[in-house]
N, CA, C and O of each residue as an XYZ file, in Angstrom:
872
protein
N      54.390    -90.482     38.123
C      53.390    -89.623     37.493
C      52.013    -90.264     37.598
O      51.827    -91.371     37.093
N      51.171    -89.702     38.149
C      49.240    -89.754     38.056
C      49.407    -89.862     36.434
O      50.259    -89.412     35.667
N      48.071    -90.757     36.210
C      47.519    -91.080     35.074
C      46.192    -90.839     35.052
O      45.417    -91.423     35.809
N      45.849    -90.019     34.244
C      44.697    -89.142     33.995
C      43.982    -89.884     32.691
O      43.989    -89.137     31.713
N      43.546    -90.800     32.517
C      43.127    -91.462     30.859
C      41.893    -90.879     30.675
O      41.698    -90.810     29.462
N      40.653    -90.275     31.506
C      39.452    -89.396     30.814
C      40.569    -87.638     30.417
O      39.736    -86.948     29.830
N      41.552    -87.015     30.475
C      42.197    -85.681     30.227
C      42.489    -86.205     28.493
O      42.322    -87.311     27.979
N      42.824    -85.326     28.091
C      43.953    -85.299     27.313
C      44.740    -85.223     27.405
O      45.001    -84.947     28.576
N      45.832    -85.320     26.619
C      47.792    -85.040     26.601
C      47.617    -83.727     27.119
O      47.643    -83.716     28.350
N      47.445    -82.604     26.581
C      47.649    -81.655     26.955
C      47.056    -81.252     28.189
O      47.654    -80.281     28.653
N      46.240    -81.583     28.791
C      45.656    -81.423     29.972
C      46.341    -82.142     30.956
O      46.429    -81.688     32.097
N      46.958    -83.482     30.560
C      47.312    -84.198     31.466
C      49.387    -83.406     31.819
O      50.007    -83.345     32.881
N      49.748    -83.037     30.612
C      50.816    -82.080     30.246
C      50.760    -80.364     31.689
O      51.604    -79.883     32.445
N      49.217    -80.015     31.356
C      49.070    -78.613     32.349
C      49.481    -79.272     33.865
O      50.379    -78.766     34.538
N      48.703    -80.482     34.324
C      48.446    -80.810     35.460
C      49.842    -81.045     35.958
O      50.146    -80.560     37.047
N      50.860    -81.845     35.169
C      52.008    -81.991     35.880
C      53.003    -80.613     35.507
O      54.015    -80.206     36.077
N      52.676    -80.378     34.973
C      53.426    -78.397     34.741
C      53.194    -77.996     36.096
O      54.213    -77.725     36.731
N      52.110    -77.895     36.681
C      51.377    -77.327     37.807
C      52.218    -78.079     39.212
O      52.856    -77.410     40.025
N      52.071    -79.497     39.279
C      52.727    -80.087     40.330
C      54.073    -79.866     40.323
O      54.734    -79.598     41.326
N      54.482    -79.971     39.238
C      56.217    -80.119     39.373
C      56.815    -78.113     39.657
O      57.889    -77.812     40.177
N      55.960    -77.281     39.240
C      56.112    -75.461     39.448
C      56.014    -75.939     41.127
O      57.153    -75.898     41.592
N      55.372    -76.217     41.787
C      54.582    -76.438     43.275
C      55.591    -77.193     43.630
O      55.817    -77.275     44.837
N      56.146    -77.672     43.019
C      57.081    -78.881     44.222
C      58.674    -78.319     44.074
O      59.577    -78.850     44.720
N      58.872    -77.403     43.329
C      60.430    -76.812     42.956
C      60.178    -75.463     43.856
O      60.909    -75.428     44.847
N      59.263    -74.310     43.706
C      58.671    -72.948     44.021
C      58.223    -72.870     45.648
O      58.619    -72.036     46.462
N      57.393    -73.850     45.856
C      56.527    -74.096     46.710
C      54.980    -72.982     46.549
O      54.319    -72.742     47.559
N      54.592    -72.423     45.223
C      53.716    -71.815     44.767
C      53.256    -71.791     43.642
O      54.153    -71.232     43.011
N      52.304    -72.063     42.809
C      51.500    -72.553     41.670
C      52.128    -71.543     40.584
O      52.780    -70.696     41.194
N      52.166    -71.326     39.176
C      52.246    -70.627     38.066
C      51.521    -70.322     37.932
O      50.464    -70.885     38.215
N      51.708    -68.671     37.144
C      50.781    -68.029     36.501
C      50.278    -69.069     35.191
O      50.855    -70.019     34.662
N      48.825    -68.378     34.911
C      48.440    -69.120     33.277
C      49.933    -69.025     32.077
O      50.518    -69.965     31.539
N      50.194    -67.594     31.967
C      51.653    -67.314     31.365
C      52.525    -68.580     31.110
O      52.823    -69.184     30.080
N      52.925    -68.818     32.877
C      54.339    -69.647     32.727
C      53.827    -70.659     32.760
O      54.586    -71.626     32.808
N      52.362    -70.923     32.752
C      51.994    -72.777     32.151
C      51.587    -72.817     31.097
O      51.022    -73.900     30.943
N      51.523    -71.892     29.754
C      51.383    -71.264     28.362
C      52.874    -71.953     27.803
O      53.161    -72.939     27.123
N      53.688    -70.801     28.523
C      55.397    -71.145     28.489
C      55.683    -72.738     28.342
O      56.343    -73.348     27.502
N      54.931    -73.193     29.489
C      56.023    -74.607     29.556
C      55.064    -76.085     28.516
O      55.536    -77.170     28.176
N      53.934    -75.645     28.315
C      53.602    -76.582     27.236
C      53.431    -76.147     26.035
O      53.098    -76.974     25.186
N      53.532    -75.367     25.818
C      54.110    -74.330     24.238
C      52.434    -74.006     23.606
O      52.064    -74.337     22.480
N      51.676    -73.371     24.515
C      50.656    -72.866     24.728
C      50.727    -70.908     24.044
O      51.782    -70.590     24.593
N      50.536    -70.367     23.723
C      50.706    -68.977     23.352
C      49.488    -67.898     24.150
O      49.423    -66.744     24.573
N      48.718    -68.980     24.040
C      47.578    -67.955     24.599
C      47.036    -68.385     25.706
O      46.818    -69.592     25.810
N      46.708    -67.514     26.748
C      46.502    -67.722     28.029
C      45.261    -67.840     27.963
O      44.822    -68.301     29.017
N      44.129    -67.544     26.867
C      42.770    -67.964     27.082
C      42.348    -69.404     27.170
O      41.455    -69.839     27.897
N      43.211    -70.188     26.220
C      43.748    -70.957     26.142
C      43.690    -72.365     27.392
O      43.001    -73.340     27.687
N      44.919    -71.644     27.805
C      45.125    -72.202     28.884
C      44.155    -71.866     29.977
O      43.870    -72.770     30.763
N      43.692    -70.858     30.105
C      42.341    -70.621     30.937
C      41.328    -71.889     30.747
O      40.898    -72.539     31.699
N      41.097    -72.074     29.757
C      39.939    -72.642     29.655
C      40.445    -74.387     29.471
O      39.470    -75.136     29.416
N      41.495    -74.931     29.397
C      41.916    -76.421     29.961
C      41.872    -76.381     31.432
O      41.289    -77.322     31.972
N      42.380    -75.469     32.180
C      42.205    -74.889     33.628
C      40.480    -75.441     34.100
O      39.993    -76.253     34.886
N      39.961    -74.398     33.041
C      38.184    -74.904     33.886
C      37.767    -76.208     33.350
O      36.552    -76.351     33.492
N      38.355    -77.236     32.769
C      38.102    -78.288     32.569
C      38.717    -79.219     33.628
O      38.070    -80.170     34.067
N      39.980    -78.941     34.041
C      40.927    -79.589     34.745
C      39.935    -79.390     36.642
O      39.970    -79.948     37.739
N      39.264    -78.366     36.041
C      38.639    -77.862     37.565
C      36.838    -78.292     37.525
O      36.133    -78.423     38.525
N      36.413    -78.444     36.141
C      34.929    -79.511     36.102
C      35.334    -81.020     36.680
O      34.651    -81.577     37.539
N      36.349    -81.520     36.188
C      36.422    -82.717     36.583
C      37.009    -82.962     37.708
O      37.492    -84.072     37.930
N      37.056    -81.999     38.561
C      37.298    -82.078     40.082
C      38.950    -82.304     40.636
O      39.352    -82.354     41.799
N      39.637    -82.403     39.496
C      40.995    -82.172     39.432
C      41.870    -81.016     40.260
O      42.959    -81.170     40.813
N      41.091    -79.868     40.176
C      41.606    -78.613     40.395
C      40.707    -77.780     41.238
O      39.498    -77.912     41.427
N      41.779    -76.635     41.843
C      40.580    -75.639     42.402
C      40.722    -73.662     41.866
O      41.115    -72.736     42.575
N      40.503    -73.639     41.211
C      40.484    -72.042     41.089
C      39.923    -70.683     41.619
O      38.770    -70.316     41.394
N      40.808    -69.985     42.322
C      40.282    -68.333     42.783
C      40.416    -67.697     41.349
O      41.434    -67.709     40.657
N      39.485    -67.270     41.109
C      39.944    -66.234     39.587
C      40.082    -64.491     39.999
O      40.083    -63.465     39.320
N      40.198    -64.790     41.501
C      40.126    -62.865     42.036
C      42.059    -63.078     42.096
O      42.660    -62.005     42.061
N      42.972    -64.395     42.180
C      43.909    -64.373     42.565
C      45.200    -64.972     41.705
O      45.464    -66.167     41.832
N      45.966    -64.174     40.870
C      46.826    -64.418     39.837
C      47.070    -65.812     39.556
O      46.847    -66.409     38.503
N      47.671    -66.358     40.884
C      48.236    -67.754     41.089
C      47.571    -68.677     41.914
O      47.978    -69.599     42.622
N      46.097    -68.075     41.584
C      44.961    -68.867     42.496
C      44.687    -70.359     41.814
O      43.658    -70.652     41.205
N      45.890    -71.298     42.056
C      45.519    -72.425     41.582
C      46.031    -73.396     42.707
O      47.103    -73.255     43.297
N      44.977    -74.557     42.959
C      45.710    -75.284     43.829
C      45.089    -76.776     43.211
O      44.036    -76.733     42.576
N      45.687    -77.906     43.395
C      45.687    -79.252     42.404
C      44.764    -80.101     44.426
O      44.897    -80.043     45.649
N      44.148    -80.577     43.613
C      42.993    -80.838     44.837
C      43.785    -82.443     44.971
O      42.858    -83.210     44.712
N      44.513    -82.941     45.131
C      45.784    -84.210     45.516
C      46.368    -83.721     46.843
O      46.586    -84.250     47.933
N      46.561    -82.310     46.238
C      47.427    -81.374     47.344
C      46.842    -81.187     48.345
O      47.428    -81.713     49.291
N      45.279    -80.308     48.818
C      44.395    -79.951     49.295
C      43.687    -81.422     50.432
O      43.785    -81.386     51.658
N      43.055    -82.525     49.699
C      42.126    -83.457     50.384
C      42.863    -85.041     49.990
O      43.603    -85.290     49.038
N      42.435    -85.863     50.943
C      43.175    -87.126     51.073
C      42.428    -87.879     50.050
O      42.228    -89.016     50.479
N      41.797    -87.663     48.548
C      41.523    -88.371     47.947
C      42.425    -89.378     46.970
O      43.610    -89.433     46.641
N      41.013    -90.276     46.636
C      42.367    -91.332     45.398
C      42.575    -90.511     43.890
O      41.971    -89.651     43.249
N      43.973    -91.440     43.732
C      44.518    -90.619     42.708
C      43.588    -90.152     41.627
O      43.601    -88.937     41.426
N      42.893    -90.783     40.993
C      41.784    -90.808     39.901
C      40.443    -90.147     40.622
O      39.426    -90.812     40.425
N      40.306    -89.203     41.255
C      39.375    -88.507     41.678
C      38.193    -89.066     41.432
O      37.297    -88.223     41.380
N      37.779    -90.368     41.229
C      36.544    -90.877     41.401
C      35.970    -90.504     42.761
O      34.786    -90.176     42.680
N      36.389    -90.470     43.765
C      35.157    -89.995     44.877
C      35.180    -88.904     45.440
O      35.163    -88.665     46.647
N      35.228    -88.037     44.352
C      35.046    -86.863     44.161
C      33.742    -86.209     43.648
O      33.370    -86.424     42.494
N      32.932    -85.290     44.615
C      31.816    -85.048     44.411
C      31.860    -83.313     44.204
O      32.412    -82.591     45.034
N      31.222    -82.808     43.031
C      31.335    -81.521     42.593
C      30.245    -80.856     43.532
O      29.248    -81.578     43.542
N      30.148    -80.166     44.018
C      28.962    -78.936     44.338
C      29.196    -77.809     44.130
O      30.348    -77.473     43.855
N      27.825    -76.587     44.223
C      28.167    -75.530     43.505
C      28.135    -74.497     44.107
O      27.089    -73.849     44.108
N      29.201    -74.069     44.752
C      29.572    -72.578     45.245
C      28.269    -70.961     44.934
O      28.314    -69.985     44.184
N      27.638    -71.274     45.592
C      26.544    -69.791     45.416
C      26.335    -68.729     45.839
O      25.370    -67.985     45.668
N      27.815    -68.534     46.783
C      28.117    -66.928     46.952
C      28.441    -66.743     48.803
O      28.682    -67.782     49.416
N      28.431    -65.976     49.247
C      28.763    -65.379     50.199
C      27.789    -65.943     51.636
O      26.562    -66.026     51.566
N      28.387    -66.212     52.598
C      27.042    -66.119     53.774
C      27.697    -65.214     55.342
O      28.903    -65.302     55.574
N      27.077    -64.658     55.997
C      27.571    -63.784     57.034
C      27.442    -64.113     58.203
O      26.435    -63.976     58.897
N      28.772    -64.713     58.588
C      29.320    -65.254     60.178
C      29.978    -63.763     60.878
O      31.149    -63.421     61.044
N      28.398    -62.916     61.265
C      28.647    -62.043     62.061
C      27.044    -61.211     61.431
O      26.099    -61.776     60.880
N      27.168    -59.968     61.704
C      25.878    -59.409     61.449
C      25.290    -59.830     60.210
O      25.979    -59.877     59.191
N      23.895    -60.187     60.211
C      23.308    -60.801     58.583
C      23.867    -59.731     57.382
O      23.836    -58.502     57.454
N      24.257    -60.346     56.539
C      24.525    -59.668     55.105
C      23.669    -59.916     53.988
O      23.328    -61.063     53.698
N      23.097    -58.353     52.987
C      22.275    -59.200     52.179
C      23.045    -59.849     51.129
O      24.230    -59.726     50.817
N      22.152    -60.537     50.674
C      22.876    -61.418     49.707
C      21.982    -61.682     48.545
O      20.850    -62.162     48.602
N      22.890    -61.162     47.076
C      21.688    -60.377     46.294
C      21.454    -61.837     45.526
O      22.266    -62.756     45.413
N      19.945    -61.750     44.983
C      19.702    -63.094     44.223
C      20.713    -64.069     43.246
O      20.904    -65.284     43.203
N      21.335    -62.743     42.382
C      21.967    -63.255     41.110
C      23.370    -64.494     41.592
O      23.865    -65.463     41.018
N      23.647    -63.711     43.127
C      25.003    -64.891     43.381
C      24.673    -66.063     43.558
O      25.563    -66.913     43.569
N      23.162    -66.487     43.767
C      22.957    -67.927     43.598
C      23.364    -68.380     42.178
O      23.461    -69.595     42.008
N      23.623    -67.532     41.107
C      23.560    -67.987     39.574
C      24.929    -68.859     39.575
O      25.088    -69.785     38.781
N      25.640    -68.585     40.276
C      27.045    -69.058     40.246
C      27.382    -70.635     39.628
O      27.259    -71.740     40.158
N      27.717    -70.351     38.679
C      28.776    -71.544     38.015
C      29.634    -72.491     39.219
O      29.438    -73.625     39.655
N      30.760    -71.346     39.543
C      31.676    -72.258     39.959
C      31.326    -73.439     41.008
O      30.593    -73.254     41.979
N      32.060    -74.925     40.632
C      32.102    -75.660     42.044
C      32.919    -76.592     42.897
O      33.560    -77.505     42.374
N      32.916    -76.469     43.677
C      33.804    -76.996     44.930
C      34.174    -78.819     44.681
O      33.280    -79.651     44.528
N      35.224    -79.054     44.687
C      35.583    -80.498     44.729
C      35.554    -80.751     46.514
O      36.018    -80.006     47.376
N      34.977    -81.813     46.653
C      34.746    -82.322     47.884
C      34.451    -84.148     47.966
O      33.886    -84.840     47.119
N      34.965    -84.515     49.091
C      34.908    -85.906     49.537
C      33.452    -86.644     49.328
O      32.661    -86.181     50.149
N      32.777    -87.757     48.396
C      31.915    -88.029     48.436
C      30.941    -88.418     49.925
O      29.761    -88.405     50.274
N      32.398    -88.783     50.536
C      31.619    -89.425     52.345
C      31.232    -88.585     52.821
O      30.167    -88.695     53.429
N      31.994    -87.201     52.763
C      31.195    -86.146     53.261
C      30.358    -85.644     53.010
O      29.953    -85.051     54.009
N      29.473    -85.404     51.813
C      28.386    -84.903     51.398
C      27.088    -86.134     51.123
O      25.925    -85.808     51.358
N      27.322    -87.138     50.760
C      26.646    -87.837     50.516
C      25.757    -87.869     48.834
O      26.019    -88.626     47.898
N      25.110    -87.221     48.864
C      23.895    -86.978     47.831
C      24.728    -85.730     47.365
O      24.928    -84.986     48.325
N      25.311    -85.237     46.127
C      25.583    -84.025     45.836
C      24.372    -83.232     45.200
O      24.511    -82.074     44.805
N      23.513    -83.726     45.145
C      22.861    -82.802     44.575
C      21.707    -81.791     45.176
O      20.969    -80.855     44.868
N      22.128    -82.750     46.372
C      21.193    -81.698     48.198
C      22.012    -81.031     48.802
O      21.688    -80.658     49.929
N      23.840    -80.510     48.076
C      24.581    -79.605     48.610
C      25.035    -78.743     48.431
O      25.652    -78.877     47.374
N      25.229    -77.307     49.016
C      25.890    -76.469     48.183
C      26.974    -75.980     49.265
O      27.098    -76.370     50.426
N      27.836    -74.879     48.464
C      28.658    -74.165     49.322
C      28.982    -72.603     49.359
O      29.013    -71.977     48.300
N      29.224    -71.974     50.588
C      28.923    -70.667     50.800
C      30.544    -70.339     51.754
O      31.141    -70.861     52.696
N      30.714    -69.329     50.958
C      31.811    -68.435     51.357
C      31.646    -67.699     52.479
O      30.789    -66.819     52.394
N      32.499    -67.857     54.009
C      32.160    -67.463     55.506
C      32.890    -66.185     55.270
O      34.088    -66.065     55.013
N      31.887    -65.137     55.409
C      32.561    -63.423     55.619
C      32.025    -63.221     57.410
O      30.952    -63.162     58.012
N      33.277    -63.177     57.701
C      32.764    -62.898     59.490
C      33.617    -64.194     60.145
O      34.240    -65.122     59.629
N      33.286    -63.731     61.784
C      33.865    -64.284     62.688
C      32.987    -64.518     63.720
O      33.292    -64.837     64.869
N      31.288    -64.254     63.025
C      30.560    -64.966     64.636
C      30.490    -66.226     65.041
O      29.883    -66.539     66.066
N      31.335    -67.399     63.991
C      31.438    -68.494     64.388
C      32.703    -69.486     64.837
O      32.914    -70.688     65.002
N      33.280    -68.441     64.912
C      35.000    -68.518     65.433
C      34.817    -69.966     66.264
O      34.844    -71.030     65.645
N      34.648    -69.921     67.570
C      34.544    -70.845     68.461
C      33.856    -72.303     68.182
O      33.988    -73.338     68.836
N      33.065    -72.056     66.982
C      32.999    -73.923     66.157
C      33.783    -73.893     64.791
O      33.433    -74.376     63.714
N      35.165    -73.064     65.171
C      35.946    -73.558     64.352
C      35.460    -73.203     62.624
O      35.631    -73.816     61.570
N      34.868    -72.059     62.937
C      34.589    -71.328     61.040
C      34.592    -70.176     61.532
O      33.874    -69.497     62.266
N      35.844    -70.057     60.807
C      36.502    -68.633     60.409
C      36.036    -67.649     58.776
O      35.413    -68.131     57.830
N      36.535    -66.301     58.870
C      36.412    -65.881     57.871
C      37.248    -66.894     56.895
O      38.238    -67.613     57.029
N      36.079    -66.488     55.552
C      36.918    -66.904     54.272
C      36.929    -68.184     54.130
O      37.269    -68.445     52.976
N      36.654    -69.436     54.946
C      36.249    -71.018     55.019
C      35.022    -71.035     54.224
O      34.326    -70.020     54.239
N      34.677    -71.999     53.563
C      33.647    -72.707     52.695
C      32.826    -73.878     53.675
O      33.337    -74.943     54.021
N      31.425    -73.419     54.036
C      30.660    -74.512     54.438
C      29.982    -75.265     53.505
O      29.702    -74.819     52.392
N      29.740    -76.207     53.821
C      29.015    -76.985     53.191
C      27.717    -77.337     54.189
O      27.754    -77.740     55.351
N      26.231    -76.969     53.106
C      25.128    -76.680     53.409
C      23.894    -77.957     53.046
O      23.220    -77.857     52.021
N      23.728    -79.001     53.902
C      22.069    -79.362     53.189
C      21.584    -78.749     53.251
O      21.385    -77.908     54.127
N      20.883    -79.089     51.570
C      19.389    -78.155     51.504
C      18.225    -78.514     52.392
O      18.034    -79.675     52.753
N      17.686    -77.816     52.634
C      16.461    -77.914     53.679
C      15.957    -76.691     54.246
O      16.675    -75.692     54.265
N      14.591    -76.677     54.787
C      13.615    -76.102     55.079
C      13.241    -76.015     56.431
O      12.676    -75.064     56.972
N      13.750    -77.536     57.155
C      13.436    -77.499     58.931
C      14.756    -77.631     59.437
O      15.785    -77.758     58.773
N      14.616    -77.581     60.891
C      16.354    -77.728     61.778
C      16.008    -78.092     63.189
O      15.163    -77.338     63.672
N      16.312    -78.773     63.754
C      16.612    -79.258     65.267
C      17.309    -78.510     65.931
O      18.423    -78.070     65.645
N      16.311    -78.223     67.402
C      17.095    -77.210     68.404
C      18.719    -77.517     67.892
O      19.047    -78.611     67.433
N      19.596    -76.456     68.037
C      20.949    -76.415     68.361
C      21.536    -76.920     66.689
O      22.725    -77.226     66.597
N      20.798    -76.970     65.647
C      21.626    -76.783     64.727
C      21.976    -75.726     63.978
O      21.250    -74.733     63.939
N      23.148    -75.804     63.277
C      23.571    -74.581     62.841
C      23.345    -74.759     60.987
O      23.534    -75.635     60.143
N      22.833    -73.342     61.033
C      22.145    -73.031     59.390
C      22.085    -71.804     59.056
O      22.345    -70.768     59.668
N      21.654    -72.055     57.855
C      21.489    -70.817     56.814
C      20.095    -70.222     57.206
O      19.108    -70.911     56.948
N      19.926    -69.028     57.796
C      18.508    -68.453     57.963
C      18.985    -67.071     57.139
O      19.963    -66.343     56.971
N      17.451    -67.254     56.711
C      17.264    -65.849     56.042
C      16.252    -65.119     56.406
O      15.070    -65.460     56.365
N      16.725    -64.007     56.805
C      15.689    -62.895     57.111
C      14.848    -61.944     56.372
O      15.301    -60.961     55.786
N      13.816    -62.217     56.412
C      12.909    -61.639     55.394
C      13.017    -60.068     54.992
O      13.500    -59.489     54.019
N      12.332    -59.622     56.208
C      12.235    -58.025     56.618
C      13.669    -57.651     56.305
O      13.730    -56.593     55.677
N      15.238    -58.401     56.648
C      16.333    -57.814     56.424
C      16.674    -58.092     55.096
O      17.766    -57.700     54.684
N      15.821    -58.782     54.268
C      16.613    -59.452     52.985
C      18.596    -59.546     53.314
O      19.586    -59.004     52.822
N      18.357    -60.451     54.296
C      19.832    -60.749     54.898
C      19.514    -62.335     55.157
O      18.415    -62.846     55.373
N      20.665    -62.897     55.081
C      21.588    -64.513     55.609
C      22.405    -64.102     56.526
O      23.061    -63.063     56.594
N      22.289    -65.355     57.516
C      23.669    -65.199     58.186
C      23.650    -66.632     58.816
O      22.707    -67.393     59.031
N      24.854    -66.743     59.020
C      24.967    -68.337     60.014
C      25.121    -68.522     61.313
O      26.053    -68.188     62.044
N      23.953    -69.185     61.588
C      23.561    -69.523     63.550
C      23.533    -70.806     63.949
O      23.210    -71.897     63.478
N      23.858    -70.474     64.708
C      23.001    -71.815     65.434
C      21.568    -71.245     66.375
O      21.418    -70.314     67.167
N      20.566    -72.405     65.793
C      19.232    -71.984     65.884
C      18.683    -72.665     67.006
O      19.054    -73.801     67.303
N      17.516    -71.818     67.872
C      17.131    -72.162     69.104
C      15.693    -71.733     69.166
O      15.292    -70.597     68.913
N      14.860    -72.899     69.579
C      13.276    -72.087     70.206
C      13.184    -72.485     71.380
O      13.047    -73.601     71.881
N      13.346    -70.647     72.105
C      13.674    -71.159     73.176
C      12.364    -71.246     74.252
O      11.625    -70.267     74.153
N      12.054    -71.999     75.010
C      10.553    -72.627     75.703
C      10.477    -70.838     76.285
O      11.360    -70.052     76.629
N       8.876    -70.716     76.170
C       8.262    -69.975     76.500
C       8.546    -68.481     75.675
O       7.990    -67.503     76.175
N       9.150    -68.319     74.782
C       9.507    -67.318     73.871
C       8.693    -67.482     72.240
O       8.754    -68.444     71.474
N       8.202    -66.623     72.129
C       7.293    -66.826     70.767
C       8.347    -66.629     69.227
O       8.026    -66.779     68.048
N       9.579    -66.270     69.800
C      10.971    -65.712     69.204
C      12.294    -66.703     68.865
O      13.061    -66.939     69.798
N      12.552    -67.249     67.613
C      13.371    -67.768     67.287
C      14.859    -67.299     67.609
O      15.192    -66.219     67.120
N      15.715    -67.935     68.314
C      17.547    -67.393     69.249
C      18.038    -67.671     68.233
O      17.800    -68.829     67.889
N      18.958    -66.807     67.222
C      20.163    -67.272     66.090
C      21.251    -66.965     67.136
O      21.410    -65.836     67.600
N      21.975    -68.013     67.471
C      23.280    -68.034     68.243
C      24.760    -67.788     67.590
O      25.107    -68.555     66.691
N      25.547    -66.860     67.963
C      26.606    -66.605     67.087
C      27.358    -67.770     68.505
O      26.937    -68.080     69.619
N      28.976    -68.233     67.502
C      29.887    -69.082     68.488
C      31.015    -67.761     68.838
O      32.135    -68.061     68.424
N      30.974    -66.497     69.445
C      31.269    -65.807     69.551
C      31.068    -65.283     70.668
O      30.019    -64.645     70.758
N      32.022    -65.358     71.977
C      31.333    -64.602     73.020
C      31.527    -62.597     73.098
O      31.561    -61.836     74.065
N      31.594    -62.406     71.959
C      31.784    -61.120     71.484
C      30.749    -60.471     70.818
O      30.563    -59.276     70.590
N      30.084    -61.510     70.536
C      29.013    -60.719     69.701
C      27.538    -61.592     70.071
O      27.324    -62.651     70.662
N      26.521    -60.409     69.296
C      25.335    -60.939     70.535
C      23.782    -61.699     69.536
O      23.326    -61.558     68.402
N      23.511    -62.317     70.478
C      22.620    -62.799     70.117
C      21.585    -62.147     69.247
O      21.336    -60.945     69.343
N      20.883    -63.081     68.255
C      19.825    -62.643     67.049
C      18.475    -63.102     67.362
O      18.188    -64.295     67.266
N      17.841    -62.440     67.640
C      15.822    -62.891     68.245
C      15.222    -62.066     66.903
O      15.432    -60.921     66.506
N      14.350    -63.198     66.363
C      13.698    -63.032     65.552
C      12.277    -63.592     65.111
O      12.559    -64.764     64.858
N      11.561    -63.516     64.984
C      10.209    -63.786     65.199
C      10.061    -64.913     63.691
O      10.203    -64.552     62.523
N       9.717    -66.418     64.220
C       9.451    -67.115     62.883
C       8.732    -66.677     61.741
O       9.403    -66.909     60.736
N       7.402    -66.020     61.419
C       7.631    -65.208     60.492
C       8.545    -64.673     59.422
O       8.382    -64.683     58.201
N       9.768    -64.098     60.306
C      10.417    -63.636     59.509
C      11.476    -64.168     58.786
O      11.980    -63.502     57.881
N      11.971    -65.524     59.124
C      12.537    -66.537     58.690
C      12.204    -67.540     58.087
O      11.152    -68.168     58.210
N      13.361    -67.810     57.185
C      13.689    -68.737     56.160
C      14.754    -69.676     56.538
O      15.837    -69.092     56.563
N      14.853    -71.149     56.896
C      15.570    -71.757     56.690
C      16.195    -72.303     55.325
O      15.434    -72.754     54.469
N      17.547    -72.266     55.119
C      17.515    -72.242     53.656
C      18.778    -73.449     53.831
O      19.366    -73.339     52.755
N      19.449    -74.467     54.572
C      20.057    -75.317     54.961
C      20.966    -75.572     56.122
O      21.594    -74.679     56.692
N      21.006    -77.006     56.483
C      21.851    -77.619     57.667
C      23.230    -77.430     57.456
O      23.465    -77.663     56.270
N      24.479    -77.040     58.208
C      25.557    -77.155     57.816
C      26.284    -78.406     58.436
O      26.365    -78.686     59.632
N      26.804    -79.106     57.345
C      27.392    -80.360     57.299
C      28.769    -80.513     57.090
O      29.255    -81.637     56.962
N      29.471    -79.454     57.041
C      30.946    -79.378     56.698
C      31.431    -78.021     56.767
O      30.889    -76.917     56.719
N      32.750    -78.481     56.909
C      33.667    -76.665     56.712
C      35.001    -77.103     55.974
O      35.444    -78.090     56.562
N      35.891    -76.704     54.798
C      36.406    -76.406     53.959
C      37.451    -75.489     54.420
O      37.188    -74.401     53.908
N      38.450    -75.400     55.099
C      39.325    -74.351     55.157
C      40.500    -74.373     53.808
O      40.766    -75.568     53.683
N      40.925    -73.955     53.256
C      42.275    -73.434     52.864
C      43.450    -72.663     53.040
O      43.619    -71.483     52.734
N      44.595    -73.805     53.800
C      45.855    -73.220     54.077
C      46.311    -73.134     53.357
O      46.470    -74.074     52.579
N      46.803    -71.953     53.168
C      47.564    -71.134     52.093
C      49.339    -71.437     52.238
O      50.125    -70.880     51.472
C-alpha cells in the first residue's frame, strides 16, 4: 500500500477503494460504490474528497463521464508521493482542424491537469487545451489529446501554436510559417487532407508554444 501522510484516513481509504475496484474490474467505480465501500452515504460527499484527491495531483477527473476516474500512478511514470507533480490549468477547447471560436468564459476554468514537472518546467507559464480535430494527426495529436501550451506572444519559423484569429474570433493549432516574400502568415495543418491557413499578421494573436501532448488510453 502507497502512503499518503499530507491525505487523510478517509481519503487515503477512497484512493485504495479506487485501485483495488481497477485492479479486480479492470474499470474505476462509480462515486456510489466508493460511498458503499468506505461507509460514505452521500455521494456529494465523496465528490468533493475526489476534488481534493485530484488538487493534490493524485487523481484525474472527467465529470461529463460516470466512471471518469483515473488514479494518475496508473496514467504517468511518477514517484509514489507525487512530489514532481506539477498542476496546470485546463482552459478549454482548441481546434486541430478548421479554427473554432472559443468563447472567453472557458478560460475561467478551474479544473487542472497533473503533469511531469520535467516536462513543463515553470508551471505557472503553462496551460492545457483540449484537441477537437484531426489537422494534426501526422505530429501525432489526435482528437480529444491535451496539449500542453507555453505562454507566449512570439514563435520561430516551424513552431507549432496557439493562434488566434481576430476577424474569426477563432483558435486553432498550426504550425506557423513566414513565408519569404509573402506579406501573409502560413498556419500549417499536419494533415495532408486538409489545407493550408494564410492570414495576414494583423489578424493574429499568438497565444502559446506547444510543449507537450497528453493522450489518454482508455
Amino acid at each position: 500500500m502507497l502512503e499518503y501522510p499530507k491525505l487523510s484516513a478517509r481519503q487515503r481509504q477512497i484512493l485504495e477503494t479506487i485501485r483495488e475496484f481497477c485492479d479486480e474490474t479492470g474499470y474505476p467505480p462509480t462515486l456510489r460504490q466508493i460511498g458503499e465501500a468506505v461507509g460514505i452515504s452521500s455521494t456529494s460527499v465523496v465528490s468533493y474528497n475526489l476534488d481534493v484527491l485530484q488538487r493534490k495531483g493524485l487523481l484525474m477527473r472527467d465529470p461529463d463521464v460516470s466512471r471518469g476516474l483515473k488514479l494518475v500512478e496508473d496514467t504517468l511514470d511518477y514517484h509514489e508521493d507525487a512530489e514532481n507533480v506539477s498542476m496546470v490549468p485546463l482552459l478549454g477547447f482548441i481546434a486541430a482542424g478548421e479554427p473554432l471560436p472559443i468563447p472567453d468564459d472557458n478560460y475561467e476554468s478551474q479544473e487542472l491537469v497533473p503533469v511531469p514537472e520535467e516536462l513543463v518546467g515553470d508551471a505557472n507559464q503553462v496551460y492545457a487545451l483540449k484537441v477537437r480535430g484531426i489537422s494534426m494527426i501526422d505530429a501525432l495529436i489526435n482528437d480529444g489529446d491535451l496539449v500542453l501550451m507555453q505562454y507566449q506572444q512570439t514563435a520561430e519559423n516551424g513552431d507549432m501554436v496557439a493562434a488566434w484569429l481576430d476577424d474569426e474570433k477563432a483558435t486553432t493549432l498550426k504550425q506557423i510559417f513566414w513565408d519569404k516574400g509573402s506579406d501573409l502568415v502560413r498556419l500549417q495543418p499536419a494533415n495532408p487532407n486538409m489545407a493550408q491557413i494564410y492570414v495576414h499578421p494583423a489578424n493574429l494573436q499568438i497565444q502559446g508554444r506547444l510543449i507537450g501532448v497528453i493522450r489518454r488510453i482508455e
